[in-house]
C-alpha positions, 0 to 999 in steps of 0.5 A, spaced: 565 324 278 564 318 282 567 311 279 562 308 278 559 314 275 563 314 269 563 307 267 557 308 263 561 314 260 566 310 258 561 304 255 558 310 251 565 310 249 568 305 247 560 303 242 562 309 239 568 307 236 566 300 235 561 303 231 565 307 227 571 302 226 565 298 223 562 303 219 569 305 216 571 298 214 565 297 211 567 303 206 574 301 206 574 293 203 582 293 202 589 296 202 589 303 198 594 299 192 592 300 185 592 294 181 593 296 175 599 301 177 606 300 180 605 301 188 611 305 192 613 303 198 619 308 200 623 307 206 629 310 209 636 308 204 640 303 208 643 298 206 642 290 204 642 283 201 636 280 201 629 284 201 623 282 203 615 284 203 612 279 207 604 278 206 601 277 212 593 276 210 589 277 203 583 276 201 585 271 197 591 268 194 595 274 193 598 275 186 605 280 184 607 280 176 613 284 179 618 285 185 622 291 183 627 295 189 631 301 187 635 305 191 636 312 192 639 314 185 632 311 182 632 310 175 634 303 175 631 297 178 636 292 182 631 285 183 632 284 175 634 276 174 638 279 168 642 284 172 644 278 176 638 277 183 634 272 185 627 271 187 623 266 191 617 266 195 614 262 201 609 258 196 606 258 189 599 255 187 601 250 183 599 246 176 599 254 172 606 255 167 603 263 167 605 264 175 611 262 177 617 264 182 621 267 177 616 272 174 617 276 180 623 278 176 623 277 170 622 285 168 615 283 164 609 285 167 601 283 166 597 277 169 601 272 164 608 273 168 607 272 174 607 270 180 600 268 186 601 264 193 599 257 195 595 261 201 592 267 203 596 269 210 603 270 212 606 268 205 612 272 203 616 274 196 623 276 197 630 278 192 637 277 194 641 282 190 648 280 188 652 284 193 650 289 198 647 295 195 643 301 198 636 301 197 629 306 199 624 303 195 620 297 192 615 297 187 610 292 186 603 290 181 598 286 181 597 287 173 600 292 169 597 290 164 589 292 167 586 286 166 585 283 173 584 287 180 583 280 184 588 278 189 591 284 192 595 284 199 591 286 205 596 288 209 604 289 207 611 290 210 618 291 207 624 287 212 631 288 209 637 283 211 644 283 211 645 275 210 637 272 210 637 270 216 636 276 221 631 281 219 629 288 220 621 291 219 622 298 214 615 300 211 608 296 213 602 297 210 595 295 213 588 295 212 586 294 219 582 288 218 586 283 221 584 282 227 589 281 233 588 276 238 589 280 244 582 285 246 583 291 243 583 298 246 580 304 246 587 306 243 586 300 238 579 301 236 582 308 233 587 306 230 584 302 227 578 306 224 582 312 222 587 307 217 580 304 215 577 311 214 584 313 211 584 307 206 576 309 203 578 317 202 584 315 198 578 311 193 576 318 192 582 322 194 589 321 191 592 326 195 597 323 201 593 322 206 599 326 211 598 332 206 590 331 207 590 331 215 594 337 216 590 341 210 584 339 214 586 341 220 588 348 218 580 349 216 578 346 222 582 352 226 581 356 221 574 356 222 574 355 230 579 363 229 573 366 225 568 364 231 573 367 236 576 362 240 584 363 242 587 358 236 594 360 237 597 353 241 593 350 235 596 353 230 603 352 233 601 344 233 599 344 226 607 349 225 610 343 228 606 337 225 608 339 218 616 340 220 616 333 221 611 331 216 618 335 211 622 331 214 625 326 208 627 321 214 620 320 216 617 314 213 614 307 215 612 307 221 614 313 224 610 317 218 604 313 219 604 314 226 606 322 226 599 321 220 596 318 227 598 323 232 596 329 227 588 325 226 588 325 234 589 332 235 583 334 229 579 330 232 581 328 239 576 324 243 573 328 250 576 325 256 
């Protein structure tokens, strides 16, 4: 096929995935977290001082009634005031005695106790252990007591640090709604519409949604099987992704990524 013949091909492409970014974002309006319940974030253990999560956009100003960090052992929640860590936070919408710093991590939970941004995009809440500890999880909450479901995060990341200054990413969730300033890529497009899609199913699926890719694409090979067709380099894909997916080191971005090779191979685009 001839150059120029193939650049209409590549349009019909690209609308394609445009149109189907927009149509999963019109399913999925926000971050797959639940107001009302404690959210997990892991990452792999390591230690630090100074634990971040950085709000990069929200719908509205976010708000958290509590920032807890655990470690590998569980059990006890390192960020509390009464065990000698201190919260700040980027901002704090002013003139409400009921929303403050210190609420972040006071160990109290409900709207009454806590704390919401002056701003909707790049603000951040942060705690500064007392020493240096291991750490491979942070759990936060809009409203414990399910009261309120408004000012949830668009888009989350966990950055650790040894002395506050330098910082390094752990975890990062995203609703895909943020926008780069960039042009986007095919590749782009279809990130950005599985993380969508994914956001919408888990509204209706509470299943991980690694476990959900890896089982749907086990039916689909199953049903290409039953037709007849040779599925043996299938298979032995699907045998390879969920080695991965077992792997207890996997998380973050790395995990995410390896959802995201494993959609790809589901349902892979035509060349």
């Amino acid at each position: 096929m001839s150059a120029g013949a193939a650049r209409p091909r590549r349009r019909r492409r690209a609308a394609g995935l445009a149109l189907a970014l927009t149509a999963a974002q019109a399913c999925a309006a926000s971050l797959p977290l639940s107001p009302a319940l404690p959210n997990e974030i892991p990452f792999a253990p390591q230690s630090a001082t100074f634990v971040r999560v950085e709000l990069r956009h929200s719908p509205d100003m976010p708000c958290i009634d509590e920032l807890e960090v655990y470690g590998p052992e569980g059990g006890t929640n390192l960020a509390l005031a009464s065990s000698g860590a201190k919260a700040s936070a980027s901002s704090l919408l002013p003139g409400h005695a009921i929303h403050q710093v210190a609420h972040l991590n006071d160990g109290r939970y409900g709207n009454s106790h806590s704390w919401i941004a002056a701003g909707s995009r790049n603000e951040w809440v942060q705690i500064e252990l007392p020493q240096p500890r291991t750490v491979s999880k942070i759990v936060i909450s809009r409203d414990r007591e399910g009261r309120y479901a408004d000012r949830m995060p668009g888009a989350v990341e966990v950055c650790l640090s040894d002395d506050g200054q330098h910082w390094r990413s752990v975890a990062r969730l995203a609703d895909g709604t943020l926008r780069p300033d960039a042009p986007l890529t095919e590749e782009d497009l279809l990130r950005r519409a599985f993380t969508r899609e994914e956001a919408s199913l888990r509204k209706v699926d509470a299943t991980d949604p690694g476990v959900r890719v890896l089982r749907q694409m086990d039916e689909l090979i199953t049903r290409l099987g039953g037709r007849g067709l040779d599925t043996r380099g299938e298979r032995a894909e699907l045998d390879e992704f969920r080695r991965r997916a077992a792997s207890p080191a996997l998380t973050g971005d790395a995990l995410a990524n390896l959802r995201y090779q494993a959609r790809r191979a589901k349902r892979p685009v035509p060349a």
